[in-house]
C-alpha positions as CSV (number, residue, x, y, z in Angstrom):
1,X,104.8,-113.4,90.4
2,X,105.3,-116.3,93.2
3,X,106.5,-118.4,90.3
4,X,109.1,-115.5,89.2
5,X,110.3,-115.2,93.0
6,X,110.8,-119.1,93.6
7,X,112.6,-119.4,89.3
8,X,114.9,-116.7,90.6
9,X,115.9,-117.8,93.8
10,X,116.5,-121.8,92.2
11,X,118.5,-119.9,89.7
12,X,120.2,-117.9,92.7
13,X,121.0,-121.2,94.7
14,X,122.3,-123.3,91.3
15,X,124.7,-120.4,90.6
16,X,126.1,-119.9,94.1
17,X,126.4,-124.2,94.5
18,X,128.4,-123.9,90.5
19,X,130.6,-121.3,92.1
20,X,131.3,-122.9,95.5
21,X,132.2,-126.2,93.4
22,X,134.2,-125.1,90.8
23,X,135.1,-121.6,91.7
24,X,134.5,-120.6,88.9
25,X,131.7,-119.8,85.9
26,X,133.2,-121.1,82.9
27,X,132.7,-124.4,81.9
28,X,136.4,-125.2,80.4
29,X,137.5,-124.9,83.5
30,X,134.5,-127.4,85.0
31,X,135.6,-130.2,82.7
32,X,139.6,-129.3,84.1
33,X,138.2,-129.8,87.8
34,X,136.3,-133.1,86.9
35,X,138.8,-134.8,85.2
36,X,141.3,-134.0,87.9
37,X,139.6,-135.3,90.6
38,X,138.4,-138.4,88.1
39,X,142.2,-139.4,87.1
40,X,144.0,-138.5,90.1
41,X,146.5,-137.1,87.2
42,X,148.9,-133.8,87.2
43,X,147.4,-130.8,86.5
44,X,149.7,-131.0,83.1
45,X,148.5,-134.2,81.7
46,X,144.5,-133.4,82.2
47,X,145.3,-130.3,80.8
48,X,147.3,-132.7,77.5
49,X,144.5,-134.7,77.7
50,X,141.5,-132.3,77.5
51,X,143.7,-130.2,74.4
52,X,144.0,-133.1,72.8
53,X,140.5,-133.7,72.7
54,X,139.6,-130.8,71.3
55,X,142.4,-130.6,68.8
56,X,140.8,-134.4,67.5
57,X,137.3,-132.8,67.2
58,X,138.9,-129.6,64.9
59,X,138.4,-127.5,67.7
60,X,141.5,-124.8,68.1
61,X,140.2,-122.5,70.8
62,X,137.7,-124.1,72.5
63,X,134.7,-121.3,73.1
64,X,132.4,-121.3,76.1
65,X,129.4,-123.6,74.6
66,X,131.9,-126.3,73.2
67,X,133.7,-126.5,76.8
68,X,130.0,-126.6,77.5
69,X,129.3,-129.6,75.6
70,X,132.9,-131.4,76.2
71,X,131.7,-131.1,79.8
72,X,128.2,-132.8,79.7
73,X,129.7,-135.5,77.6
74,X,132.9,-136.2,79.9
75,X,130.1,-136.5,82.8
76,X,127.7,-138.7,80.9
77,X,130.2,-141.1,80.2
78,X,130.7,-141.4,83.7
79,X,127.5,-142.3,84.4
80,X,127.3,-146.1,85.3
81,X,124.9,-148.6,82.8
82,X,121.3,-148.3,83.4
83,X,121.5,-144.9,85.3
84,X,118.8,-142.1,84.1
């Protein structure tokens, strides 16, 4: 039961931080956030730039787990050579 109190409340605290961050729970809008403050673009060209990626990959309407999955990758290839 201690175990169940302490998951919850992690999960609690990792949902508010993901909200306070992004203000907001869905990741397409994650990966709209990170490029903007990674570019220092227009809102209109990230939002080109992140279309167009998913328009190369066959992707129409992006759903929730490929804006999922377009997010992990965009912040893994940010991650500097050697880092784990």
């Amino acid at each position: 039961m201690k175990y169940l109190v302490v998951a919850l409340g992690l999960f609690a605290v990792a949902a508010a931080a993901t909200f306070i961050r992004y203000e907001s729970y869905s990741p397409c809008d994650w990966i709209e956030t990170d490029m903007l403050e990674a570019s220092g673009q227009p809102l209109i060209v990230v939002q080109s730039r992140i279309r167009a990626r998913f328009l190369l990959d066959g992707v129409v309407n992006p759903e929730l787990n490929e804006c999922l999955l377009s997010w992990w990758r965009f912040r893994l290839d940010g991650l500097p050579e050697g880092s784990s």
